[in-house]
DRENSE-395248 format. One line per 4 residues: their letters; for each residue x, y, z of N, C-alpha, C. Coordinates in steps of 0.2 Angstrom, whole numbers. Layout:
a = X,Y,Z,X,Y,Z,X,Y,Z | ...;
//
This chain:
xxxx = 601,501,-396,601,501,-389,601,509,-387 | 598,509,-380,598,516,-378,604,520,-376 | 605,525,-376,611,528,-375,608,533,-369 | 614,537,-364,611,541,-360,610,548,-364;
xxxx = 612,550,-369,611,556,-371,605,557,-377 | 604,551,-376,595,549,-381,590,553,-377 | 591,551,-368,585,551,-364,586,560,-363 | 591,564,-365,590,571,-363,589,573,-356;
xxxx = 592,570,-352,590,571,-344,592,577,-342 | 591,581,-338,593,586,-335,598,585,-330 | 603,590,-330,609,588,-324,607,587,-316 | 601,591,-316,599,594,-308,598,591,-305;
xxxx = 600,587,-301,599,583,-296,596,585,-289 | 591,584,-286,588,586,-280,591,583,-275 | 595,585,-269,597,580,-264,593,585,-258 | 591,579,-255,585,582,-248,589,578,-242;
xxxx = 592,585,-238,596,584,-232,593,577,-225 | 597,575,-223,593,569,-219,589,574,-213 | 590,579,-212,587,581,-206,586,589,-207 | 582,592,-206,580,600,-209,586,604,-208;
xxxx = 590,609,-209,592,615,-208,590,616,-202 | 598,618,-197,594,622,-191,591,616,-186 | 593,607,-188,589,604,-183,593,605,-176 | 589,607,-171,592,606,-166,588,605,-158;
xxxx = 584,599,-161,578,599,-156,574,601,-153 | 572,608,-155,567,614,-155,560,610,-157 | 555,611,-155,548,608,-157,547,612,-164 | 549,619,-166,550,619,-171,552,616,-179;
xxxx = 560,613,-175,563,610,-179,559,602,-179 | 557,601,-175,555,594,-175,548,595,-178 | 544,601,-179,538,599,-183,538,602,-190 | 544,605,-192,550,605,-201,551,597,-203;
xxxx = 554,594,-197,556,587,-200,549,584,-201 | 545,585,-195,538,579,-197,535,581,-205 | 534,585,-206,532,589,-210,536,586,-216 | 541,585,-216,545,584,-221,544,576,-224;
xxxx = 544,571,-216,542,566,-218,535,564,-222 | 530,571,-219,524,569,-221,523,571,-229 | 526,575,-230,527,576,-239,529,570,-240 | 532,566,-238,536,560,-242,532,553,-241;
xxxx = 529,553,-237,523,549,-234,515,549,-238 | 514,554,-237,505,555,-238,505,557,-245 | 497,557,-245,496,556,-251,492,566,-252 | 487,565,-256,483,571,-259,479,573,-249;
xxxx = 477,580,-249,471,581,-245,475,583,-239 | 482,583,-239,489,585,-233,488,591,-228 | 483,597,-233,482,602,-229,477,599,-222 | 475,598,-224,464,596,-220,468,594,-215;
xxxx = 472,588,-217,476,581,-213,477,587,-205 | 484,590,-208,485,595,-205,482,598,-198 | 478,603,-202,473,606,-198,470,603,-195 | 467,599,-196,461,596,-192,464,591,-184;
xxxx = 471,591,-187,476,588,-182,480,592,-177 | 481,598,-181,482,605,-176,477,607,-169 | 471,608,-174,464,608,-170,464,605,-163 | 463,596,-167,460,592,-162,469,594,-155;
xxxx = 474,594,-157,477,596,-154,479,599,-147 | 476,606,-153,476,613,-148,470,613,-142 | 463,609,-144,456,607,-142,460,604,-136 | 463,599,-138,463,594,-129,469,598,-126;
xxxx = 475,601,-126,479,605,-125,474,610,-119 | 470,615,-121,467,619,-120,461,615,-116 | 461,608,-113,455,605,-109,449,605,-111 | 447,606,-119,441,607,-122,439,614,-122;
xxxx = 442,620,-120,439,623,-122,441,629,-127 | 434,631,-130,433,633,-136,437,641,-135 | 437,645,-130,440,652,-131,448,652,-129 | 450,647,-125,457,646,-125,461,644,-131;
xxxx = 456,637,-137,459,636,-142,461,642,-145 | 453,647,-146,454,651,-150,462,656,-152 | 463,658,-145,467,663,-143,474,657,-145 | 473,652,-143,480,648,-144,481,648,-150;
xxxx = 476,648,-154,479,647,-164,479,654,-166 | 475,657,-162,476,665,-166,468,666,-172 | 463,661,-169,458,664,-175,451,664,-168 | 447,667,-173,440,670,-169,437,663,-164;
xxxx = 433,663,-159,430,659,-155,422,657,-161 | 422,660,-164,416,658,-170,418,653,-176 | 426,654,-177,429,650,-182,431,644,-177 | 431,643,-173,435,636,-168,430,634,-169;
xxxx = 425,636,-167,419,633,-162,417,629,-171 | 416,632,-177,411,631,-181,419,625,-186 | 425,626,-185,429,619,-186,428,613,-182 | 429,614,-174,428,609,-172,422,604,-172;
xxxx = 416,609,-174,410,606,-176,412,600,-183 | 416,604,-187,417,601,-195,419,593,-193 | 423,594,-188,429,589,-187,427,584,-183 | 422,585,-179,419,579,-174,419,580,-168;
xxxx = 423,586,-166,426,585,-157,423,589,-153 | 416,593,-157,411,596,-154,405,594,-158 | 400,592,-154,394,589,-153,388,592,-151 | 384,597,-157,380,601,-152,373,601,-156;
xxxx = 367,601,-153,361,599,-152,357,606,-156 | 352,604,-159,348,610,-162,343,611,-157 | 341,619,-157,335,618,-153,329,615,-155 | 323,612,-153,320,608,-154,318,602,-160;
xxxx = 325,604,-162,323,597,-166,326,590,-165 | 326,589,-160,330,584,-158,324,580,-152 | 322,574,-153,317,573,-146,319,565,-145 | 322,563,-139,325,557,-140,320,553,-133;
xxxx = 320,545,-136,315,543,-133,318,539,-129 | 318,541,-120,321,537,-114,316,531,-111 | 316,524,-114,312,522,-111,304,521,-115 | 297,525,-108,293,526,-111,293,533,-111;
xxxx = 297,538,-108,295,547,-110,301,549,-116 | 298,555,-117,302,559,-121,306,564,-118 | 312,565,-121,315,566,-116,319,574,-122 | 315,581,-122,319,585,-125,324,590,-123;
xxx = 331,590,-126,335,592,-125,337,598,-130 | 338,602,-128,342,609,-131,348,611,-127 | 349,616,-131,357,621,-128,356,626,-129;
//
């Protein structure tokens, strides 16, 4: 039979508070706890999750646009504009290669 002193366990036991340090309803506090729940939830790939949720976030926050985001997260109008493209919430057209057929014309579009 197994004994406990067979298995060599370590004394250290981890106890995780029901509620962060400091909760007291602050959006701060509340996005510690979220965070916390989401370590104990989610799987690999946590950070992306993150960001990409921050983004889309801060994007409709800011009424879709790209240089209020910017300034709201604190990063370049070049870095937004080229995440949001990553992520899906910006949809933009290359010059001429794009020729789409309305009908019977051709109908070409740029930006």
């Amino acid at each position: 039979m197994i004994q406990a002193d067979d298995l060599h366990l370590s004394n250290l036991r981890i106890e995780r508070p029901e509620e962060p340090r400091g909760h007291d309803g602050s959006a701060e506090a509340q996005m510690l706890h979220a965070f916390q729940r989401l370590f104990e939830e989610q799987g690999g790939d946590l950070h992306h999750k993150v960001e990409d949720a921050l983004l889309r976030a801060a994007y409709r926050h800011c009424h879709c646009n790209q240089v209020h985001t910017a300034n709201l997260l604190g990063l370049s109008r070049n870095v937004t504009r080229s995440r949001l493209i990553a992520i899906g919430e910006l949809v933009v057209n290359r010059r001429g290669n794009d020729a789409r057929i309305d009908g019977e014309r051709v109908v070409q579009l740029t930006v």
